[in-house]
DRENSEDO-145840 format. One line per 4 residues: their letters; for each residue x, y, z of N, C-alpha, C, CB. Coordinates in steps of 0.1 Angstrom, whole numbers. Each point is the difference from the previous one (the first is absolute). Last residue first. Glycine has a CB too. Layout:
BEGIN
a) X,Y,Z,X,Y,Z,X,Y,Z,X,Y,Z | ...
REM end
This chain:
BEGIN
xxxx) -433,358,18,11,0,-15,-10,-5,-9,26,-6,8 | -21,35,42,-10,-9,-10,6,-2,-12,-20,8,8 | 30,-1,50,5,5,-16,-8,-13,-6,29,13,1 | -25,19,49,-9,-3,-10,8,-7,-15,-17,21,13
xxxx) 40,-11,42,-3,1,-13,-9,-10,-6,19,10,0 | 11,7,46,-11,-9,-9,0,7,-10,-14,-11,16 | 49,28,11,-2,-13,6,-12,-11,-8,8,14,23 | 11,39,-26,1,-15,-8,-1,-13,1,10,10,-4
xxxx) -15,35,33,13,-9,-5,2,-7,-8,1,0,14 | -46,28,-13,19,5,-1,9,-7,1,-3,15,10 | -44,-44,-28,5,13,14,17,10,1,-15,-23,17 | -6,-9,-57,-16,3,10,8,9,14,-19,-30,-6
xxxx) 27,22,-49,11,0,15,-13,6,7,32,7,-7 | -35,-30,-42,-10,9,3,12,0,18,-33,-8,-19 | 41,-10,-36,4,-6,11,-6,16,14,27,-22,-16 | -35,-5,-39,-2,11,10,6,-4,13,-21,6,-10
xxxx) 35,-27,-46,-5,1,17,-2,13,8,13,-18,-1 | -11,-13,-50,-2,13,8,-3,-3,11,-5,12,-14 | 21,-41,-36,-5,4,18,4,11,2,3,-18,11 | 1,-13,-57,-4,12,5,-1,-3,13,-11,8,-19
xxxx) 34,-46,-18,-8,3,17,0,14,3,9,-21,12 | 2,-16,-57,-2,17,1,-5,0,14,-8,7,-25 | 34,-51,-3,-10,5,11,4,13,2,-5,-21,13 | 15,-17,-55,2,9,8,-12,9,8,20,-1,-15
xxxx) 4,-50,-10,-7,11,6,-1,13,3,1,-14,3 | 15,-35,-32,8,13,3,-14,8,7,22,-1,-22 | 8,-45,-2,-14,7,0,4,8,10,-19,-17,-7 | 36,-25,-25,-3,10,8,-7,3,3,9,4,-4
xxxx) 20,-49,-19,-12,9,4,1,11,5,-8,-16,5 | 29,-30,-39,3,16,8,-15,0,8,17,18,-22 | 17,-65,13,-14,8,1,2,12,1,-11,-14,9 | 47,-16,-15,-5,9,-10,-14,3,0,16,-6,-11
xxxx) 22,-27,32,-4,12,1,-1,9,-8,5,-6,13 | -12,-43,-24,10,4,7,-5,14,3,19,-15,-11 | -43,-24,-5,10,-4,12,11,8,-3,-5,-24,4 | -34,26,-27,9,2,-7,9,-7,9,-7,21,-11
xxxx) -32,-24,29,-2,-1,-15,11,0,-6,-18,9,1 | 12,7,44,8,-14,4,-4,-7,-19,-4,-5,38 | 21,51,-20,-9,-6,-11,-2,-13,4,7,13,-20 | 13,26,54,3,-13,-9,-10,0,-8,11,-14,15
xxxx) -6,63,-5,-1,-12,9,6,-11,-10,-23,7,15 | 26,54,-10,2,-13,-7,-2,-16,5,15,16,-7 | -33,44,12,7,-17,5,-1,-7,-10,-7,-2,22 | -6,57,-5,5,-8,-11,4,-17,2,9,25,-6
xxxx) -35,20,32,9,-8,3,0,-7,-18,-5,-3,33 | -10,51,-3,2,-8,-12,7,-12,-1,0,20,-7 | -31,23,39,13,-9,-3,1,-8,-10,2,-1,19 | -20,48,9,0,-8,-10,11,-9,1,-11,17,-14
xxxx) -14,22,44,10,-10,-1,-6,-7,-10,9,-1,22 | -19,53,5,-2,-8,-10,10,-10,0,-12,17,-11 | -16,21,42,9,-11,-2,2,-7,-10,-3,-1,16 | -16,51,5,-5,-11,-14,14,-9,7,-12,16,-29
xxxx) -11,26,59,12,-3,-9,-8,-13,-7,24,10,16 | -31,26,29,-6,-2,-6,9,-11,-11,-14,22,9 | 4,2,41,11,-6,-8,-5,-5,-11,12,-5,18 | -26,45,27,-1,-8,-14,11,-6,-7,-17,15,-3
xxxx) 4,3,55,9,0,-14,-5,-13,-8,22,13,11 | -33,29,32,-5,-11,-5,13,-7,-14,-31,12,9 | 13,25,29,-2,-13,9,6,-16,-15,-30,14,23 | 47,35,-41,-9,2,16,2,-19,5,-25,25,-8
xxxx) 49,-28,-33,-12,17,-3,-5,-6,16,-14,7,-36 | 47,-33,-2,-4,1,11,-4,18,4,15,-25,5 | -6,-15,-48,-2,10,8,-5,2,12,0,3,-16 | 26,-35,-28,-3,2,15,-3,13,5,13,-18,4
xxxx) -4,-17,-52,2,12,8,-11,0,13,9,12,-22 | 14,-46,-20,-9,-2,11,2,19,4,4,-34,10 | 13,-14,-48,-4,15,3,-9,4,8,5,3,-18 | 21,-52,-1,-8,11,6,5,12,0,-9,-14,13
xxxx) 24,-38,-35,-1,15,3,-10,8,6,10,-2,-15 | 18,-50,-9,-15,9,11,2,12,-4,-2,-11,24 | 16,-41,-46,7,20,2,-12,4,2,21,7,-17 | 4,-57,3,-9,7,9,-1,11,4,0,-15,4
xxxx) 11,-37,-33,4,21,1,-6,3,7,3,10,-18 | 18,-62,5,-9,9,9,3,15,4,-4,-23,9 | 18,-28,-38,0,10,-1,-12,11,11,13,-12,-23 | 7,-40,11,-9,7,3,3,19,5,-8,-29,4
xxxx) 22,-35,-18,2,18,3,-9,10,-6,23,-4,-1 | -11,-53,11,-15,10,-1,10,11,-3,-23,-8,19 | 27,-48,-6,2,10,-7,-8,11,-3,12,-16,-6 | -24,-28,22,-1,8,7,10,16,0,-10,-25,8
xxxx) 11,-24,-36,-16,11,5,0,12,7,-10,-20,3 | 54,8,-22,-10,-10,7,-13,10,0,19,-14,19 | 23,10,-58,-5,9,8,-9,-9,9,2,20,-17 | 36,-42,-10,-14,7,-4,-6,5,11,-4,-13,-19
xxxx) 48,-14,4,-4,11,6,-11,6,0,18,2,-3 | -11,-55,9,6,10,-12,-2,17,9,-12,-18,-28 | -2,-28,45,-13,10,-2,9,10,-10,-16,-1,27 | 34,-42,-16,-15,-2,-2,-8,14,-2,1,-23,16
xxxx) 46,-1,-32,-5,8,7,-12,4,-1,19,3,0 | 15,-47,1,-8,4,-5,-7,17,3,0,-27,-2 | 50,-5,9,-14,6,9,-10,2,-17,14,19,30 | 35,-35,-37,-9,-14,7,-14,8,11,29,-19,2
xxxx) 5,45,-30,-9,-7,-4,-8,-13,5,12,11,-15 | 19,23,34,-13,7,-2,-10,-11,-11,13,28,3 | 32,-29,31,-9,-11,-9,-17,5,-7,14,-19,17 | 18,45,8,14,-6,-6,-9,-11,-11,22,0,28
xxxx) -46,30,0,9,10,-6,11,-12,-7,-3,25,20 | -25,-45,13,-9,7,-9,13,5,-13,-22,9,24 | 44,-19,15,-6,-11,-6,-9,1,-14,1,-8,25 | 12,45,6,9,-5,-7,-6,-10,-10,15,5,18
xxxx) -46,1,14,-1,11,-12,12,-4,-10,-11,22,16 | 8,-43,26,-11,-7,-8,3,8,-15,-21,-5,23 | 45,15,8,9,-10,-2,-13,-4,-8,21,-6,22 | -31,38,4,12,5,-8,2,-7,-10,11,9,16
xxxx) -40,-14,21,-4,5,-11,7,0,-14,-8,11,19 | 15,-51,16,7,12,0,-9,4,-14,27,-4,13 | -42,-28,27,2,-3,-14,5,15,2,-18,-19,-13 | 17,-11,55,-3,10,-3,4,0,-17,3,9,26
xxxx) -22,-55,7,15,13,-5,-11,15,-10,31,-27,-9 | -62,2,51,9,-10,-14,14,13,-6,-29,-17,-12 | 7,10,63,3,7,-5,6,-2,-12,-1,7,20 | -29,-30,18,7,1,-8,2,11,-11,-4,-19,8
xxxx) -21,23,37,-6,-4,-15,18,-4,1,-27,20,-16 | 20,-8,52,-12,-9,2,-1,-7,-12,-11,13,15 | 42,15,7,3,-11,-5,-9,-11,-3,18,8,9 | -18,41,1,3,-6,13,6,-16,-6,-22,15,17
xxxx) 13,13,-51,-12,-2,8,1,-8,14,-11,1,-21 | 54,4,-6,-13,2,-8,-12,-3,7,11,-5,-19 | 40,2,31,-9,7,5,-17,3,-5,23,5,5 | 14,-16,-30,2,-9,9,-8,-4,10,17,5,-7
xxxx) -6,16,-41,-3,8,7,-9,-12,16,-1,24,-26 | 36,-11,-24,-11,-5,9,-6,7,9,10,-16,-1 | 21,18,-48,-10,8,9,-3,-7,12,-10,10,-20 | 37,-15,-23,7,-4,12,-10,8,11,27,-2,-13
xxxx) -48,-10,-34,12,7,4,-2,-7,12,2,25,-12 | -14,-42,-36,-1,-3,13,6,10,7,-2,-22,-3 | -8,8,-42,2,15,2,0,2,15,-13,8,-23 | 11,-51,-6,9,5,-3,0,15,6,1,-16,-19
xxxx) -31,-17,33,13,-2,3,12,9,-7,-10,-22,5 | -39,18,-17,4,14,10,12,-4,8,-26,8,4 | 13,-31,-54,0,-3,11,5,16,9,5,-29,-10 | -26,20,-41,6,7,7,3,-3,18,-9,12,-22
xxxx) -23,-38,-13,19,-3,-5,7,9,9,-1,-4,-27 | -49,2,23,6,-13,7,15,1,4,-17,-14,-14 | -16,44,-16,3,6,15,7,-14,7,-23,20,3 | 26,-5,-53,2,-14,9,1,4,10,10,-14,-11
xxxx) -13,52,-14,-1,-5,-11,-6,-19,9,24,21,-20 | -22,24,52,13,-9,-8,-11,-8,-6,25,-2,17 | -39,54,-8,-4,-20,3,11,-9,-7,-27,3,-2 | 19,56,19,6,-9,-7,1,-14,7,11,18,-10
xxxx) -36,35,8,3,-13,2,8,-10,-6,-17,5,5 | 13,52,6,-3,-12,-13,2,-11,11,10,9,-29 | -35,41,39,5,-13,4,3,-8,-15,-16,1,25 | 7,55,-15,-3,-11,-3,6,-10,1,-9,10,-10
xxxx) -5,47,15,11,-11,1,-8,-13,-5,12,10,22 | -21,44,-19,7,-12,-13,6,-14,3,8,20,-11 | -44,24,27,7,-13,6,1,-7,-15,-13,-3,27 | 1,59,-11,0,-13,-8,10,-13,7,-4,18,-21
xxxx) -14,41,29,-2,-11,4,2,-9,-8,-11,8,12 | 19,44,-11,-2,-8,-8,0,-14,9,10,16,-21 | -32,37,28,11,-13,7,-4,-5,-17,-4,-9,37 | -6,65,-21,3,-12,-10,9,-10,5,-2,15,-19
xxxx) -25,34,34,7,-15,8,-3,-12,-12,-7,8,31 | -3,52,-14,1,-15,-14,8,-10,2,-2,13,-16 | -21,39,39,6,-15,4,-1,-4,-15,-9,-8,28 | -7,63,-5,0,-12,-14,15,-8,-1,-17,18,-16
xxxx) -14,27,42,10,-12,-1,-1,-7,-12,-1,-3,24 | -16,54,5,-2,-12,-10,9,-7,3,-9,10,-18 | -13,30,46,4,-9,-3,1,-6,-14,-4,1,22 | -7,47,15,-2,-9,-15,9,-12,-2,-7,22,-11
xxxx) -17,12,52,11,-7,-6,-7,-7,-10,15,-3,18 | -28,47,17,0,-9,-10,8,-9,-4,-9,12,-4 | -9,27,41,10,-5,-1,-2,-15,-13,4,12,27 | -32,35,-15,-2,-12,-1,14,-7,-9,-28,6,3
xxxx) 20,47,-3,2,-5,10,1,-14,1,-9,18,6 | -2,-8,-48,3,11,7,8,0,14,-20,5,-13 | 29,-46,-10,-11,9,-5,-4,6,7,-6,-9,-13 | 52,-15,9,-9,9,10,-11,7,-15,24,9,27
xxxx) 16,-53,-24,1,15,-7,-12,3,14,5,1,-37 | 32,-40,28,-9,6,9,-3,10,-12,10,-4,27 | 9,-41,-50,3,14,6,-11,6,6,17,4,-16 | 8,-54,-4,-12,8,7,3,18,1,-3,-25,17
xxxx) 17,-25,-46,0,9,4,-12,9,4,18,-5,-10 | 9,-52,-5,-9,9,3,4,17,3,-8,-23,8 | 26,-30,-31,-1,16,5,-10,5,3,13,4,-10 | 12,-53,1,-10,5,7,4,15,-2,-5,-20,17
xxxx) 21,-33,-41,0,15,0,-15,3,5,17,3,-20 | 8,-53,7,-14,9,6,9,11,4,-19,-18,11 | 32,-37,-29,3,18,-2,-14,8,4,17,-3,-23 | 0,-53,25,-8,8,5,7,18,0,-10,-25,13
xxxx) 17,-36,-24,5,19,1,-7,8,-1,14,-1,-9 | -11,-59,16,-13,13,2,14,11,2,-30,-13,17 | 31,-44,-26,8,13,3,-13,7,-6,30,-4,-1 | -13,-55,2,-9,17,-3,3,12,8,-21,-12,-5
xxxx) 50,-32,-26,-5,7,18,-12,8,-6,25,5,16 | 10,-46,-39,-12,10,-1,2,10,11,-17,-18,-7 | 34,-34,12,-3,9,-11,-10,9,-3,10,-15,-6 | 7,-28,38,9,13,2,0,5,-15,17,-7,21
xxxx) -40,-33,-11,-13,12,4,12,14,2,-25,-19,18 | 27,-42,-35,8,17,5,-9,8,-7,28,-4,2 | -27,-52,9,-11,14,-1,10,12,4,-25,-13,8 | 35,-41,-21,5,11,3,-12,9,-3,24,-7,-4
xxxx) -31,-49,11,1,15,-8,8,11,6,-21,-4,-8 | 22,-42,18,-14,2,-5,1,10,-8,-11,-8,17 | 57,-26,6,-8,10,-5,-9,0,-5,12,6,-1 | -1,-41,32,-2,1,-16,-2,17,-1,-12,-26,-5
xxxx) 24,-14,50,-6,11,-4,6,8,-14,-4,0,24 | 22,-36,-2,-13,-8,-6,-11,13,-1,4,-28,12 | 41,31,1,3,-4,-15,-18,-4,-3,32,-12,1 | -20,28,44,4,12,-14,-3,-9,-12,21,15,11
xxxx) -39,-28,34,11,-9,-7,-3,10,-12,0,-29,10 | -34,33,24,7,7,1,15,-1,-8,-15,1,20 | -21,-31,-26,-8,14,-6,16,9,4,-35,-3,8 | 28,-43,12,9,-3,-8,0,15,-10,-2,-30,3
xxxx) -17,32,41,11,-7,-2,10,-1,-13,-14,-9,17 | -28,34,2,14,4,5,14,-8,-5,-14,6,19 | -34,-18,-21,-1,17,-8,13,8,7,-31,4,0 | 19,-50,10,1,2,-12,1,9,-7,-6,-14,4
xxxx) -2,3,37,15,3,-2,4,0,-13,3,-11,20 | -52,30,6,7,-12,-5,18,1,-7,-28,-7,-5 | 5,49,38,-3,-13,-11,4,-9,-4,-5,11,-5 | -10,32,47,14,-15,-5,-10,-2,-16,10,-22,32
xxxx) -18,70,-4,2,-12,-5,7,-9,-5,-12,8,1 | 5,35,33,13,-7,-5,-6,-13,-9,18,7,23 | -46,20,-1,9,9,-3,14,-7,-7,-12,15,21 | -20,-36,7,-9,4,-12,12,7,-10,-26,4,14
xxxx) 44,-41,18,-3,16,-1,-7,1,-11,20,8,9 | -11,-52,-5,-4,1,14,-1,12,3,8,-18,7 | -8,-16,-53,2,14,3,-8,2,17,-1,9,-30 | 9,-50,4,11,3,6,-2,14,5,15,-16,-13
xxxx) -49,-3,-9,0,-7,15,17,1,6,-24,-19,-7 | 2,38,-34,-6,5,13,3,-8,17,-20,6,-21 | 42,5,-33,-2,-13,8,-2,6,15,15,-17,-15 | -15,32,-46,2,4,17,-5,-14,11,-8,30,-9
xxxx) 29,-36,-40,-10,2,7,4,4,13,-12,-14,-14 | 33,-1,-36,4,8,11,-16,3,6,27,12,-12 | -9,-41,-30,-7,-13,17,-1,14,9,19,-33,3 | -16,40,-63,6,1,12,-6,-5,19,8,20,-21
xxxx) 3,-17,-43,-8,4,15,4,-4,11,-17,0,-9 | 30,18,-50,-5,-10,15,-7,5,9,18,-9,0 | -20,7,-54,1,7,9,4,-6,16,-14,12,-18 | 34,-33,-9,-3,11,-4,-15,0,-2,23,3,-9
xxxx) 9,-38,34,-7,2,-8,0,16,-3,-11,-23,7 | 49,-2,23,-12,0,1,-4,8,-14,1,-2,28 | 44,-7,-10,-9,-11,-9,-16,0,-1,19,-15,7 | 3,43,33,4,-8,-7,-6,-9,-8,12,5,14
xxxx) -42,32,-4,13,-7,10,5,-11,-8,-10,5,23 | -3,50,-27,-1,-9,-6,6,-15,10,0,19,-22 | -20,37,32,10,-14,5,-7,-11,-14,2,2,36 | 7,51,-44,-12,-11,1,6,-11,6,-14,6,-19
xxxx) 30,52,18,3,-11,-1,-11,-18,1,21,20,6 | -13,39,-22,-7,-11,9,4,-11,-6,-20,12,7 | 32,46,-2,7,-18,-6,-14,-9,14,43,4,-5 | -43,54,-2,-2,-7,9,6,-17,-12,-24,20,18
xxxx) 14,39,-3,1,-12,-13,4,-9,8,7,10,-21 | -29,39,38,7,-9,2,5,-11,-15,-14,4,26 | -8,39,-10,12,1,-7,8,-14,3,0,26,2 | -48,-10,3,11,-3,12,15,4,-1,-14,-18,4
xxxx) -24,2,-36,4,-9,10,10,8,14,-2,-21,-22 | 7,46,-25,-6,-11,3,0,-11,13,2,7,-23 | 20,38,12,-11,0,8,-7,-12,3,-1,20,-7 | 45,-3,-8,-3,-13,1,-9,2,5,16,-9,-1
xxxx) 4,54,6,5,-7,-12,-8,-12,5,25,11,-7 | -44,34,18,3,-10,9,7,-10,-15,-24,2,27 | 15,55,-14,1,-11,-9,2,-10,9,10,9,-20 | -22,46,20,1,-12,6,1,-14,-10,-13,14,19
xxxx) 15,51,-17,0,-17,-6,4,-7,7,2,2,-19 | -18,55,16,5,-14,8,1,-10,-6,-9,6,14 | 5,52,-15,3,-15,-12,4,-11,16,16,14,-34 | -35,43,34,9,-11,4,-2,-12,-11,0,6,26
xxxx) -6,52,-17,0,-12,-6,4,-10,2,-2,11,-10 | -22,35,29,5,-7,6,0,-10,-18,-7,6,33 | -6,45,-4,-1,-11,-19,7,-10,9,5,17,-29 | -30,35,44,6,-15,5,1,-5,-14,-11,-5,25
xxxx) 4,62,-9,3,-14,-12,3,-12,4,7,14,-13 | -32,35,35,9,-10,-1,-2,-14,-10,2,9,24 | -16,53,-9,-1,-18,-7,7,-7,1,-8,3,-13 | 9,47,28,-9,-9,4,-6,-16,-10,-5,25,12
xxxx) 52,-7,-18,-6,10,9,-15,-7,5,14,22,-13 | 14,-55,0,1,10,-11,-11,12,4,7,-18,-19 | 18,-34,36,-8,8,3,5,13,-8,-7,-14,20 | 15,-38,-26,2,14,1,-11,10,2,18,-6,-12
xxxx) -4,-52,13,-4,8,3,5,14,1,-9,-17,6 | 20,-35,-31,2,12,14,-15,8,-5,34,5,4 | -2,-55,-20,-15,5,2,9,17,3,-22,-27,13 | 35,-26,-30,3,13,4,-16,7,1,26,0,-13
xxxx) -8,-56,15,-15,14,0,11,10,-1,-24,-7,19 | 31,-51,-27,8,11,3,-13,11,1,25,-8,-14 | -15,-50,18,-6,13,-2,8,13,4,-20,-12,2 | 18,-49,-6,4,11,4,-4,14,-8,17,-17,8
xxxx) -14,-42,4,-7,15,-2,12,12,5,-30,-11,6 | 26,-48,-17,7,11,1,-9,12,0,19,-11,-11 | -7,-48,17,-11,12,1,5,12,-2,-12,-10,14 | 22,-43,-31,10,11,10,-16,9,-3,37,0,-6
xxxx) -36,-57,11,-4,11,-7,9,11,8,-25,-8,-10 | 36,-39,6,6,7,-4,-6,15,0,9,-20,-11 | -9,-33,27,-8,10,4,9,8,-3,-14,-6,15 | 15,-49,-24,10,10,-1,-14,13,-3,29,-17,-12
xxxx) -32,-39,24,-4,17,-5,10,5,5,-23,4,1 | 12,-59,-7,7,12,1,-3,14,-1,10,-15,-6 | -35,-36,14,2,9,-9,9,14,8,-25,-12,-15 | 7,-50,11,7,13,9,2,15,-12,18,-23,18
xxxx) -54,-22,-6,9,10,-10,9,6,11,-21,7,-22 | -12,-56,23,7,9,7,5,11,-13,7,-18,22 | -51,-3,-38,12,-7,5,11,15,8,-3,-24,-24 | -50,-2,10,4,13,1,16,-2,6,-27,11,5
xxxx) -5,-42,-26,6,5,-4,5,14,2,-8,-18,-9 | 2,-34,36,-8,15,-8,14,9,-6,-25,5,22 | 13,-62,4,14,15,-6,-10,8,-1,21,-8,-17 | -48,-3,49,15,0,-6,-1,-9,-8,12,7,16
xxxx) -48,30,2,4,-15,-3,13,0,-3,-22,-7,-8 | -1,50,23,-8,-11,-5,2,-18,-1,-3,22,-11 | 34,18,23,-9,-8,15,-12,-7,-2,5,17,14 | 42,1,-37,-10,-9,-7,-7,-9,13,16,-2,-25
xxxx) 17,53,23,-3,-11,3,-10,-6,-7,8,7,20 | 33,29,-21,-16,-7,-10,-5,-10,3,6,6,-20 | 38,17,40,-4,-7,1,-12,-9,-10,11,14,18 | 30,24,-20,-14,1,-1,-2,-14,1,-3,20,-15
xxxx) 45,17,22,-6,-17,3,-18,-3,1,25,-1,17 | 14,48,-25,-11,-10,0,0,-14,-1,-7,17,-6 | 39,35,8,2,-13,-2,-13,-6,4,25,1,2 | -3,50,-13,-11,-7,10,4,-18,-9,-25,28,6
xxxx) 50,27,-5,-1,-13,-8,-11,-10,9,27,2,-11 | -18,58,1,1,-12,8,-3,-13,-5,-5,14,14 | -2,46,-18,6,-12,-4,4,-11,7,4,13,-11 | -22,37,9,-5,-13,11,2,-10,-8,-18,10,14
xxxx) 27,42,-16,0,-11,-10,0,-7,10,10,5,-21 | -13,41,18,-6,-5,8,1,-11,-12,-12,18,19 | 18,39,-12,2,-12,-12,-1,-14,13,22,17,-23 | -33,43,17,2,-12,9,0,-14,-12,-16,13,25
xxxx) 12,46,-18,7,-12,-6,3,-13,7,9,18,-11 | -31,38,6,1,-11,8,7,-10,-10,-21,7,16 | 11,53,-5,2,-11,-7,4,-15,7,6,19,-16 | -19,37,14,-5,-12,7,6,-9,-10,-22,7,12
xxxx) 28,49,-6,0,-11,-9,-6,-17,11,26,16,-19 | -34,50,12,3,-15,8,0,-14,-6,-11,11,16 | 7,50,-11,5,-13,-10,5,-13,6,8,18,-15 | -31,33,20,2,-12,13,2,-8,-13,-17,3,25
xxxx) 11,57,-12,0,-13,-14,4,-6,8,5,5,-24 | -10,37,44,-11,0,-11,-1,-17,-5,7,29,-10 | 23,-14,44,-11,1,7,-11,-1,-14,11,15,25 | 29,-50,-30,-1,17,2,-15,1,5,17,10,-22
xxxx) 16,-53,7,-11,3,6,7,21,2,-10,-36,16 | 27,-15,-40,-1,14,-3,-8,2,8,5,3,-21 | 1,-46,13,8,2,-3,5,15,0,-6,-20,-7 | -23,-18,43,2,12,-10,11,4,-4,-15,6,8
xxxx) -4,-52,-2,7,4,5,-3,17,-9,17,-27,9 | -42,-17,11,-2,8,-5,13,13,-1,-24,-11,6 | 32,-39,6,-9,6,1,0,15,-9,-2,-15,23 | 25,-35,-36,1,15,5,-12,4,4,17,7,-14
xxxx) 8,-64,7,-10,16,-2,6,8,3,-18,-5,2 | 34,-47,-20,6,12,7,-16,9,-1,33,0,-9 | -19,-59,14,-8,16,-2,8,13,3,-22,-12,8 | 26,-47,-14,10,13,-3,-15,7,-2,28,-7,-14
xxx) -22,-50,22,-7,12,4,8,17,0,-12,-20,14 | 14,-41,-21,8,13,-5,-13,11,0,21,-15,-18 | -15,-42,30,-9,12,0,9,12,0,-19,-12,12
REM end
C-alpha cells in the first residue's frame, strides 16, 4: 500500500484594504496494491464425486487513485462595489477500475489420470466440526487438491486496463454595489457560475484460456510463500502461485492461450459530458420598519453521452438533453420592534 498527499489551504497571494487574491490547491495520490492468494473449496454436499472441484486462484490488486485541483479566485472592493471571481479545475482518476482493480489466475484441481471434466469426494463434515466458526471437511478437500501438479491452469483474467476519470472546469463572478434612493439604503446584485465536467470509463478485461486447460500444471509458478500459522492451523495452507511467474509464462507461450474477450469495450463503458451555468440578479431595499428583496434565478444544463450499444457491442450510443429553470422571488421582510428582535416576512 503506497499513500502520497500533498494540500494547501487558502493561501493569499496579495491582500490590500481594497483587493484579496487567494489560491487553494490539492493533490493526493493513493495506490493500494497487493497480492492475495485463495483456496477454494466447492464443495459436492449433494453427492459424491460432483462436479464442483477445488481451485486455487491468484490476485494481484493494482488500482492507483488520484485527485487533484487548483482555484484562483479574489475579491475587490471599488468604492461602493465589490467584485468576486473565482476559477478552478479539478480531476480525479482511478487506473484498473474493473473489480477493484483486481486480476486474478485460476487454477482447477484435476486428479491424477483423472477424466475431463473432473470431480471431486470434497464435502463439509459435520461431525468433525466442534466450532461453528471453524468448520472441518473431508480430507479429500485437502489432500491430494493441495499437490501443485494436480492443479491446472483455467484462465488468466486481467482487469489492469483502462480507468475512469471526471475534469471538471467551473468559473464564478459576481457583482454588487450599495447605492441610496433618496434616503433608502439599496443594493444591487448579479452573478453568473459555469461548471463543465467530462466523465468516462475506458477500461476493460481480456481473458486468457489455455488451448488444453489439462496441460498447464500450478507446479511450475509455485513461490516460496507460506504461511504456517494459517487459521490457528485449522485449515491447511496449499502453496502459493506467483502472479508474475503465471504472466511470464503467458508472455513466452502466447500460443498455447486462446483469447476470450480481445479488446473490446465492457458494458459498462460511457462518457459523458455535463454543462451547467446559472445566474441571478437581485436588489434590496430598505425604507423605515421595512425591506424589500426582489430578483430572478436562472439555471440551465446540458448533458451529451456516449453508452455501450450492446447491438453494435461497442461504444456508440449518443444521447442528450438539457433544461432550463427561470425562479422569480420577492420578499417582504416587516421589523415589528426597535431592537430587531421580531419580524414579519412574506415571500
Amino acid at each position: 500500500m503506497i499513500e502520497s498527499a500533498t494540500a494547501s489551504a487558502a493561501a493569499p497571494i496579495t491582500s490590500s484594504q481594497s483587493s484579496n487574491l487567494h489560491v487553494h490547491t490539492l493533490y493526493s495520490d493513493f495506490k493500494d496494491y497487493g497480492h492475495q492468494f485463495e483456496y477454494i473449496l466447492n464443495m459436492n454436499d449433494t453427492g459424491i464425486p460432483g462436479s464442483n472441484v477445488p481451485q486455487f486462484t491468484t490476485k494481484i490488486r493494482n488500482p492507483d487513485f488520484q485527485v487533484a485541483s487548483l482555484s484562483v479566485g479574489g475579491d475587490h472592493a471599488i468604492g461602493t462595489s465589490l467584485v468576486s471571481w473565482q476559477l478552478a479545475v479539478g480531476r480525479a482518476r482511478m487506473r484498473n477500475p474493473i473489480g477493484g482493480g483486481e486480476s486474478h489466475t485460476i487454477f482447477n484441481y484435476f486428479p491424477p489420470g483423472g477424466v475431463n471434466p473432473p470431480t471431486s469426494n470434497c464435502q463439509y463434515d459435520p461431525n468433525a466440526t466442534k466450532n461453528p466458526y471453524l468448520p472441518q471437511f473431508t480430507p479429500a478437500c485437502f489432500m491430494r487438491p493441495i499437490t501443485p501438479a494436480n492443479m491446472k491452469l483455467n484462465q488468466i483474467q486481467r482487469s489492469d486496463h483502462g480507468k475512469t476519470a471526471q475534469l471538471n472546469l467551473e468559473g464564478t463572478v459576481s457583482y454588487a454595489k450599495n447605492y441610496h434612493i433618496g434616503s433608502h439604503t439599496s443594493t444591487f446584485e448579479t452573478g453568473f457560475y459555469v461548471r463543465n465536467a467530462h466523465k468516462f470509463d475506458d477500461s476493460y478485461e481480456v481473458d486468457y484460456t489455455p488451448n488444453d486447460v489439462t496441460a498447464i500444471p500450478a507446479s511450475l509458478f509455485v513461490t516460496n510463500f507460506h504461511n504456517s500459522g494459517y487459521y490457528g492451523g485449522h485449515y491447511k495452507y496449499g502453496p502459493g502461485i506467483s502472479w508474475e511467474a503465471v504472466n511470464a509464462y503467458l508472455a513466452a507461450n502466447p500460443n498455447q492461450f486462446t483469447v476470450s474477450t480481445g479488446n473490446s469495450p465492457n458494458s459498462n463503458n460511457f462518457d459523458l459530458v455535463e454543462r451547467v451555468t446559472a445566474g441571478y440578479v437581485m436588489n434590496s431595499l430598505d425604507f423605515s420598519r421595512f425591506r424589500v428583496v426582489a430578483g430572478v434565478r436562472f439555471e440551465g444544463t446540458q448533458d451529451r453521452t456516449l453508452s455501450f450499444d450492446n447491438t453494435a457491442g461497442t461504444l456508440s450510443f449518443p444521447g442528450k438533453g438539457s433544461y432550463i429553470d427561470v425562479l422569480p422571488s420577492a420578499s417582504l421582510r416587516m421589523r415589528l420592534d426597535r431592537q430587531n428582535d421580531s419580524a414579519l416576512r412574506f415571500v
